[in-house]
C-alpha positions in Angstrom: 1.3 -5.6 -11.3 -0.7 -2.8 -12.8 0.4 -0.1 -15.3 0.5 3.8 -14.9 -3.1 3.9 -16.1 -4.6 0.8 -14.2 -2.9 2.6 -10.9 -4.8 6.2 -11.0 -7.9 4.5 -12.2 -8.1 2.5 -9.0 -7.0 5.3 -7.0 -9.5 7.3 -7.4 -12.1 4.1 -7.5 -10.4 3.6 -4.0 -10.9 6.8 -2.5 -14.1 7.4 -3.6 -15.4 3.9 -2.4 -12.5 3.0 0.9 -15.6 3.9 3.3 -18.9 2.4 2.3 -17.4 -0.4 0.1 -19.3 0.6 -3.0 -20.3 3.6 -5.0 -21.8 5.5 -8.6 -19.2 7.4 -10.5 -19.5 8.8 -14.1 -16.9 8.6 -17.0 -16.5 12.5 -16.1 -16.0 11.7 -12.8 -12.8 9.8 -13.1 -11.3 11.9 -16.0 -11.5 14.8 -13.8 -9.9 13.4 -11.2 -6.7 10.8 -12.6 -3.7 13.1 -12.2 -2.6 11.9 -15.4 -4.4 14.0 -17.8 -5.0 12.7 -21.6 -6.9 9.5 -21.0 -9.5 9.1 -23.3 -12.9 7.8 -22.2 -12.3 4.2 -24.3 -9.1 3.6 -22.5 -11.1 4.2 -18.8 -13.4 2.4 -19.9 -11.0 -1.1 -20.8 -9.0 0.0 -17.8 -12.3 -0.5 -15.6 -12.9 -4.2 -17.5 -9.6 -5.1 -17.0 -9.6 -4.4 -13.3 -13.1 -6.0 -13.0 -11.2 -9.1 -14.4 -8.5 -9.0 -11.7 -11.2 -9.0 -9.1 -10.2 -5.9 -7.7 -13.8 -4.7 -7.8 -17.3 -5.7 -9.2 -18.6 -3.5 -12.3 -21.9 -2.8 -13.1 -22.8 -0.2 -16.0 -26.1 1.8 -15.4 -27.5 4.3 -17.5 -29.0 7.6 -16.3 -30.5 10.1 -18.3 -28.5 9.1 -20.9 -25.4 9.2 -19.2 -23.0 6.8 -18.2 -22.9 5.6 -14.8 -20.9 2.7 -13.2 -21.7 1.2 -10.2 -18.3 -0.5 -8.0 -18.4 -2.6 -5.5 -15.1 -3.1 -3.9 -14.0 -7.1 -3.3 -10.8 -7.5 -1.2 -8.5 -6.9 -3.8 -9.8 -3.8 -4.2 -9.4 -2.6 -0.4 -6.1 -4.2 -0.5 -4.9 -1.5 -2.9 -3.7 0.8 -0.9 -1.3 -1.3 1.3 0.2 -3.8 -2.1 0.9 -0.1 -3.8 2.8 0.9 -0.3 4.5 -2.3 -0.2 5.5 -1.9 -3.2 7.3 1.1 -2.4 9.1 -0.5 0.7 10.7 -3.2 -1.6 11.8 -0.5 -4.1 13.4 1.3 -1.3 14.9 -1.9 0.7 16.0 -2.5 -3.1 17.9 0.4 -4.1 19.3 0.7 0.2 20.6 -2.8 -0.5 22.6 -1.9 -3.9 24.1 1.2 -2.8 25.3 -0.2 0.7 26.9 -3.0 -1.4 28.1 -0.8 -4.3 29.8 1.1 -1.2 31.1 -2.0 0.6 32.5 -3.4 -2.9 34.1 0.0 -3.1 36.1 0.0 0.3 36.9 -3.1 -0.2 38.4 -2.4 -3.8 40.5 0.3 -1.9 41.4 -1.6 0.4 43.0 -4.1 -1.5 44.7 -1.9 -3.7 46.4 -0.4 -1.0 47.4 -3.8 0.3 48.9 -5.0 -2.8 
């Protein structure tokens, strides 16, 4: 399961590779567009190693007039993103349905008794 940080990092890696399967973004690039703001360029950075070691895409680190480029190639972890994070959500949902429809049933049930004896 990733982190806060780990999760915006790939989104935007996602959306700005989902078509062609690959693609050059800058350091700049990213910060500007993780909704989080505050991420420094050394915690991007590990965040993009880390996720290279998960084998959610493949990293390569190019340099262009003296800038910073990375190059991404998504693997299928990577294009997977999108429906494990939406899963996710489904099973947080089915979660909290199931506790309050037994927190309700436990409820009349409680009443029920109590009115019985």
């Amino acid at each position: 399961m990733l982190n806060k940080t780990e999760k915006s990092v790939m989104w935007v890696v996602y959306e700005r590779c989902k078509n062609k399967g690959s693609c050059l973004i800058s350091l700049e690039e990213i910060q500007a567009q993780i909704k989080k703001r505050g991420i420094k360029e050394n915690k991007i950075k590990s965040t993009l190693k880390s996720l290279e070691l998960d084998s959610y895409f493949d990293l390569i680190t190019c340099d262009k007039n003296g800038k910073e480029i990375f190059c991404i190639n998504l693997l299928s972890k990577g294009y997977a993103f999108k429906r494990e994070t939406e899963q996710q959500k489904r099973t947080l949902i089915y979660k909290i349905l199931i506790a309050a429809v037994t927190g309700f049933i436990t409820f009349f049930v409680g009443r029920l008794l109590f009115y019985l004896f």
